[in-house]
Backbone as CSV, one residue per row, in Angstrom:
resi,resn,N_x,N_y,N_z,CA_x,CA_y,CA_z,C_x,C_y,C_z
1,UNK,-99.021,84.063,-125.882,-98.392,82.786,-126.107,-97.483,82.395,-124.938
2,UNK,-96.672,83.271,-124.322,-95.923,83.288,-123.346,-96.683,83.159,-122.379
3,UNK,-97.469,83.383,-122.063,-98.385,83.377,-120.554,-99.330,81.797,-120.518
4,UNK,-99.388,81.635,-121.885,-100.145,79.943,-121.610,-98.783,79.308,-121.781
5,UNK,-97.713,79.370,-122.144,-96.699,78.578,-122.134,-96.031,78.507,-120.303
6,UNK,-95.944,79.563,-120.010,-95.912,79.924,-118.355,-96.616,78.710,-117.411
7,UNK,-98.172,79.220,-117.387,-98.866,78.820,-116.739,-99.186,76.757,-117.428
8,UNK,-98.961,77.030,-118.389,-98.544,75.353,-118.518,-97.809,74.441,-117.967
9,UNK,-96.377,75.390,-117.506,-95.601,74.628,-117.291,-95.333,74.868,-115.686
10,UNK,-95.992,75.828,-115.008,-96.437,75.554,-114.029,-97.315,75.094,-113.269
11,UNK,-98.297,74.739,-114.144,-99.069,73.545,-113.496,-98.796,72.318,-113.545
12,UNK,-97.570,72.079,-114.528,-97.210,70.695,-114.784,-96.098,70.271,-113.629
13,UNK,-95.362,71.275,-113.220,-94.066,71.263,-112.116,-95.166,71.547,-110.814
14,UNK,-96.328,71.872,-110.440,-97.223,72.120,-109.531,-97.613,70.221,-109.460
15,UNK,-98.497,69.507,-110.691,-98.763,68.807,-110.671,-97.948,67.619,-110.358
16,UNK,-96.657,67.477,-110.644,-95.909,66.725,-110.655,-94.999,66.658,-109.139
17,UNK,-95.070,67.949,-108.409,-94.775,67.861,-107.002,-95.803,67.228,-106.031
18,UNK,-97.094,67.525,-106.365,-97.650,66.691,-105.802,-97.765,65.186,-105.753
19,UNK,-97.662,64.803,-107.052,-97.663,64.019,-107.140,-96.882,62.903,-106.464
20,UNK,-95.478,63.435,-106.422,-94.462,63.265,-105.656,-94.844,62.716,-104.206
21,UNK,-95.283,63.957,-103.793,-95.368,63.854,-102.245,-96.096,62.814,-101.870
22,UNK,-97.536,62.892,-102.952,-98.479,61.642,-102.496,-97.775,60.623,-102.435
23,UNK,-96.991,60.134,-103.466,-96.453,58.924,-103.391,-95.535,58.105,-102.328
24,UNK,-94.479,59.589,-101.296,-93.607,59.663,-100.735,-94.548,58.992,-99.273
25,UNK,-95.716,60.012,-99.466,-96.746,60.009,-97.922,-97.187,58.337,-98.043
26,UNK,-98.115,57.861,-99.094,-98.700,56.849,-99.587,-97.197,55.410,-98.957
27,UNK,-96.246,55.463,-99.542,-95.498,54.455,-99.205,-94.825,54.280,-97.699
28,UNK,-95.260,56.096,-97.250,-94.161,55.664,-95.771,-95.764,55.323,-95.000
29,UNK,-97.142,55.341,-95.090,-98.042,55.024,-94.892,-98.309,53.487,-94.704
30,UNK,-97.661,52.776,-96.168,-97.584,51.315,-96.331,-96.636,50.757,-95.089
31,UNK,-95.446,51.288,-95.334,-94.071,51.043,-94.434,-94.201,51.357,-93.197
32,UNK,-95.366,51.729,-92.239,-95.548,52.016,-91.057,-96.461,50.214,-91.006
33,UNK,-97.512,49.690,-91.482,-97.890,48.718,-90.842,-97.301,47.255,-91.957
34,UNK,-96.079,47.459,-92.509,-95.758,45.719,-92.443,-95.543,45.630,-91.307
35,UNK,-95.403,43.751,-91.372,-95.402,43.491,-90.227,-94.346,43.480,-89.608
36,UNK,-92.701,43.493,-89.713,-91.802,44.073,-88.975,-92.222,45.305,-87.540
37,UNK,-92.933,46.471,-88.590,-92.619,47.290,-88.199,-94.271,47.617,-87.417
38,UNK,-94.984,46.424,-87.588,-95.716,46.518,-86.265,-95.233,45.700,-85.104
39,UNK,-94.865,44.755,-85.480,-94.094,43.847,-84.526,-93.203,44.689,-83.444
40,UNK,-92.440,45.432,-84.030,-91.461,46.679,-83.174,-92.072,47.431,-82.454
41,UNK,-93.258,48.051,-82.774,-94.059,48.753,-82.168,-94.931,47.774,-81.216
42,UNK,-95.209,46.619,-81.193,-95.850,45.695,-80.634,-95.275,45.501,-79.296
43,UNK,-94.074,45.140,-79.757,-92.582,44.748,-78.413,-92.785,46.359,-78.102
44,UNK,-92.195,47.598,-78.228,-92.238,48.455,-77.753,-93.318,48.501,-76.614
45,UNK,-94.398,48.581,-77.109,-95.296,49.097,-76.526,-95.631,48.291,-74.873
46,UNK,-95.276,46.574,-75.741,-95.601,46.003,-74.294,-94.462,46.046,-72.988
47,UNK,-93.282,46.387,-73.964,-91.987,47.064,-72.827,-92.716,48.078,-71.788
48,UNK,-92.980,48.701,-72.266,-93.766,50.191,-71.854,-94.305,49.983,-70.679
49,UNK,-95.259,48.904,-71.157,-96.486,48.523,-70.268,-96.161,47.991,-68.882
50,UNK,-95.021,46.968,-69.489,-94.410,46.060,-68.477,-93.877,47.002,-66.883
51,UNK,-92.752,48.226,-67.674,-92.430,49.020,-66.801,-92.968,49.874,-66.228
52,UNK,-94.466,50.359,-67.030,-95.137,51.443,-66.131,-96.006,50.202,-65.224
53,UNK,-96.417,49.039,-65.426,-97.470,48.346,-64.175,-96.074,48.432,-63.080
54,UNK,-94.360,47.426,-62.917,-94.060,47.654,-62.037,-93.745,48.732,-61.438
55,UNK,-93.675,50.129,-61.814,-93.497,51.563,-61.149,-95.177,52.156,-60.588
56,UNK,-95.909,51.332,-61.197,-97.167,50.884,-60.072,-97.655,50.578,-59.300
57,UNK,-96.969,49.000,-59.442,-97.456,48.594,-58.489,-96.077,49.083,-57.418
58,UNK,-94.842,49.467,-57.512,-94.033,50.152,-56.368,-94.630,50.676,-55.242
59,UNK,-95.131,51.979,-56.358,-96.135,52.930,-55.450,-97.858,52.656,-54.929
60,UNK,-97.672,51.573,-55.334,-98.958,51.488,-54.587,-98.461,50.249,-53.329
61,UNK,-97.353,49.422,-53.181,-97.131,49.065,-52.204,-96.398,50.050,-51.016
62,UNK,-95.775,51.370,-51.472,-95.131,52.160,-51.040,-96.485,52.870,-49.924
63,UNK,-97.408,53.315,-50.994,-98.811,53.963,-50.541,-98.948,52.514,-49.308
64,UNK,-99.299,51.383,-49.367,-99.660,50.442,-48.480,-99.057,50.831,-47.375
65,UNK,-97.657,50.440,-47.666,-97.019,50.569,-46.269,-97.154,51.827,-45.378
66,UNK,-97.221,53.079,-45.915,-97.458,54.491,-45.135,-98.810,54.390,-44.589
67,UNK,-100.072,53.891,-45.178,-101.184,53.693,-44.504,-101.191,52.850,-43.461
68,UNK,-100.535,51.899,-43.722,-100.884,50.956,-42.544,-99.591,51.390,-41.683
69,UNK,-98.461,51.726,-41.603,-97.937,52.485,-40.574,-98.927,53.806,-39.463
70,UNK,-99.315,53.994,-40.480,-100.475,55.739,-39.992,-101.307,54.615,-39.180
71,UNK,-102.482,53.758,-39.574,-103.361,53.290,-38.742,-102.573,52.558,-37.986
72,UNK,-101.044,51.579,-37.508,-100.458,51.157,-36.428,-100.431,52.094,-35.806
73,UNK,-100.037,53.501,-35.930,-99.560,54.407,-34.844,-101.330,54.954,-34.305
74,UNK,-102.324,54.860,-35.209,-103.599,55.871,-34.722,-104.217,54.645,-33.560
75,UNK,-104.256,53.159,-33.940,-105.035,52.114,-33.000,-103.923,51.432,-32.162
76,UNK,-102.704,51.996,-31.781,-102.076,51.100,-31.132,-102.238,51.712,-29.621
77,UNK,-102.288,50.593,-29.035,-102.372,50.449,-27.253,-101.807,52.052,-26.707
78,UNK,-102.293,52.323,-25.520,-101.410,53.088,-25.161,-100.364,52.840,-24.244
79,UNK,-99.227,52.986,-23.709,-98.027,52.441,-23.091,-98.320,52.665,-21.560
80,UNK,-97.749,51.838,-21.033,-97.983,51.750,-19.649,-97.273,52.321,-18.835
């Protein structure tokens, strides 16, 4: 009697934690795409973007200028 009373009531405190959790997972699931909180992530992301193209394009004008310094010094005249 004790052992189905046991195992009853641990499947019911088993069942009921899960249950829990699903619900906890399920709503922060919902609460990730309203639209606030894609919007935030929206702006985020294009922040992101914004600052990694100009630390791009930096270095790739940085890269410009060292190349074309290298080919001024490899084709320039020789001195008289």
């Amino acid at each position: 009697m004790f052992k189905r009373l046991f195992w009853l009531t641990l499947g019911t405190l088993v069942g009921f934690s899960g249950s829990v959790w699903a619900q906890r997972r399920i709503r922060e699931t919902i609460e990730r795409y309203y639209p606030e909180q894609v919007a935030r992530q929206l702006t985020t992301s294009v922040r992101g973007l914004g600052s990694d193209l100009r630390s791009a394009a930096a270095a790739g004008r940085a890269a410009m200028r060292e190349r074309e310094e290298s080919l001024r010094d490899q084709f320039r005249p020789p001195a008289r």
